[in-house]
N, C-alpha and C positions, 0 to 999 in steps of 0.2 A: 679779241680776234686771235684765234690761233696760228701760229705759222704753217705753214703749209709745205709739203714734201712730195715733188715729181720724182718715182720710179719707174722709167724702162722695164723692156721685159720682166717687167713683173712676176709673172705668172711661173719664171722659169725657177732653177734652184736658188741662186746667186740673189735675183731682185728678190725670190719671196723673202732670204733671208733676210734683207738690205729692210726691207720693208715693213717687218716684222717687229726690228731692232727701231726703227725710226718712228712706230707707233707708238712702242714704249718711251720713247723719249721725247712724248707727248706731241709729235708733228701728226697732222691731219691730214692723210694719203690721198694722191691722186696714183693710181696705177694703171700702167698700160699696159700692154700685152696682146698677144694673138690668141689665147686661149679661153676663151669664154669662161668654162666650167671653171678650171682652175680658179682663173681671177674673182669669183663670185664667191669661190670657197675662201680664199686670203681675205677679202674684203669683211667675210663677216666672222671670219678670226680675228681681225683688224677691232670690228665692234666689241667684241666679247674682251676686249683686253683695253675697255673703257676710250677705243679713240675712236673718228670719224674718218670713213674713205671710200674713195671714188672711184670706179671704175672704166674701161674705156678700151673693149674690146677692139680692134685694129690692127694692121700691119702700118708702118713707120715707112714702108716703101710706095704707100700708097696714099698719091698728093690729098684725094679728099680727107683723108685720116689725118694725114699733118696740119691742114690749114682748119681742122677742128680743133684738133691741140694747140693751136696756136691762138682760136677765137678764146677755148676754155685758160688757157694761161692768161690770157689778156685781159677777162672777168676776173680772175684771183691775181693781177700784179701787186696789187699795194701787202700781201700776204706771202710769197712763195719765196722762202729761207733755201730751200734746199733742192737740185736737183741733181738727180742719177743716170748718165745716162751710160745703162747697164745693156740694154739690148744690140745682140749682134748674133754673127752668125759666121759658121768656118767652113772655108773648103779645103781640101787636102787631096793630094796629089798632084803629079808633076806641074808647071805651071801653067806648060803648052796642052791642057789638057781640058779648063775649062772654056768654056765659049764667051764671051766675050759679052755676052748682055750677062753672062754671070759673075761678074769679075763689075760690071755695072753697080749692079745689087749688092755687094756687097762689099764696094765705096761708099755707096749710097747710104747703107743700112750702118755700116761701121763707122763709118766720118761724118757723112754729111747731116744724117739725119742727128747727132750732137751736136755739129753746128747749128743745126735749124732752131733745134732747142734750148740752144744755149741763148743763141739768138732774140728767141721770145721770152728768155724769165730777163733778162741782162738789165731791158729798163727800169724794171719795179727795182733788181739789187741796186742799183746805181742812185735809184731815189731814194733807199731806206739807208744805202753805205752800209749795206749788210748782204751775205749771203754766201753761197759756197757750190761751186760746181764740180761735181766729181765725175771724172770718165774711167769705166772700168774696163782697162786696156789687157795687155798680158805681156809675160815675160818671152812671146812672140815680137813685141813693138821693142827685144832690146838685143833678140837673138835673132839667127837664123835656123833653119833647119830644112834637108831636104822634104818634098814635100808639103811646106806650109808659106811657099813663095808669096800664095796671093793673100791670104790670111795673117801673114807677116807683113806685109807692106800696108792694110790698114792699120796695122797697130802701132807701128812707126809711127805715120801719120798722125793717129789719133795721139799720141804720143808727143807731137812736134806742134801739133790743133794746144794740144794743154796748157803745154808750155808758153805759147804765143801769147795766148790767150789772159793767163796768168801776168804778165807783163805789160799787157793793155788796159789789163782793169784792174790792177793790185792797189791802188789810190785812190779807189772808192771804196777798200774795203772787202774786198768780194774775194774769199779764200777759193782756188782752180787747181784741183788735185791730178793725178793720174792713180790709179791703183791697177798694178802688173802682177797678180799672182801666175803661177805657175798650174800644175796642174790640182784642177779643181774637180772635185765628187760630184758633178751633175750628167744630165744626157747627152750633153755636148762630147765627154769624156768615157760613156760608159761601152764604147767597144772598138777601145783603141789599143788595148791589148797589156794595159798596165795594171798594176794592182792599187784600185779605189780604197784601200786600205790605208795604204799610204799619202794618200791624196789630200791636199788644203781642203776640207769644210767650207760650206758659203757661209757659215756661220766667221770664220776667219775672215773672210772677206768685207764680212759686214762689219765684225769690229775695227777693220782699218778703216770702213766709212766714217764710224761712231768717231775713232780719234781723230779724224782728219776736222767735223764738226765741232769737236771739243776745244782743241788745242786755241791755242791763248792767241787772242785777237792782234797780237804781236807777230804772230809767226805763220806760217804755213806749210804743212807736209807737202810739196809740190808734186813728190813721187815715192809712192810707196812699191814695191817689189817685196812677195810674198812666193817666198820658195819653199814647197815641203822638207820636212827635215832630215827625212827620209827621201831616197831616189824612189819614183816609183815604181 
């Protein structure tokens, strides 16, 4: 039986790359994402590159979508090594500017919906004393800046979710990362007025995933911070 690997937004720059990386290192993909097309295209790039994966068109803000996710993890617990939760989403501008059901969405989407999922793999890691939960937070969750008031306070969060996290279940074995890059080459980032030249790669990204899997059952990357080398 293979292990098995939950990716988050999938579909987007970040997870495709996360996902891409985690099929070559013979994990058997379950992918989310809100993008149909996309995901169907990853999925049988996934094949073609000799592994098996699964897809699961949905939104994470949307309760029948999670408590799907949550039956489909529940059939694969005695399997699922690895989960990502990549998907989110940013608002920018003043703070007093979004409304208030959108400042919801996007606790929901950024925090809660990781907790939900971490949630649902926790029992199988805790029965095999294996596993690794990685949240891909940003170097938002360590700064501030005008303009990313409400986009910054889930990453905090998500950020302080890791941590805790990490320390509740570090004695069964279950390595709980953060990974905080800075600015990253995808849509999220493409008209914000900086040069994508200079920009971290999700491919970067994905390799801090790979080492955070890899590293020695002794230790744990707890927080990775990925800053271009260049300013953008």
């Amino acid at each position: 039986m293979k292990d098995v690997a939950i990716v988050t937004g999938a579909s987007g720059g970040i997870g495709r790359a996360i996902s891409l990386s985690l099929i070559k290192q013979g994990y058997e993909m379950i992918l989310l994402g809100r993008d149909a097309k996309k995901l169907k295209t990853l999925s049988t790039e996934c094949q073609s590159l000799y592994g098996n994966a699964t897809y699961f068109t949905g939104d994470l803000l949307d309760t029948n979508y999670l408590e799907l996710m949550n039956k489909t993890i529940s059939s694969h617990r005695k399997s699922i090594s690895v989960l990502v939760n990549n998907a989110g989403i940013a608002l920018r501008g003043p703070f007093y500017e979004p409304s208030m059901e959108e400042w919801s969405n996007i606790v929901n989407l950024n925090v809660s919906a990781a907790l939900n999922l971490s949630r649902a793999v926790l029992p199988g890691m805790i029965d095999r004393r294996k596993g690794t939960i990685i949240n891909i937070s940003s170097l938002s969750g360590r700064f501030t800046s005008a303009g990313s008031a409400l986009y910054s306070a889930t990453k905090h969060a998500l950020n302080g979710l890791s941590g805790g996290m990490f320390e509740d279940i570090r004695e069964f074995g279950i390595k709980v990362s953060a990974i905080m890059p800075g600015f990253v080459d995808t849509d999220l980032t493409s008209n914000i007025g900086r040069d994508k030249k200079r920009m971290i790669s999700p491919e970067d990204v994905a390799a801090a995933v790979e080492f955070v899997i890899q590293s020695s059952p002794n230790c744990c990357p707890t927080e990775i911070v990925l800053r271009p080398q260049q300013a953008p």
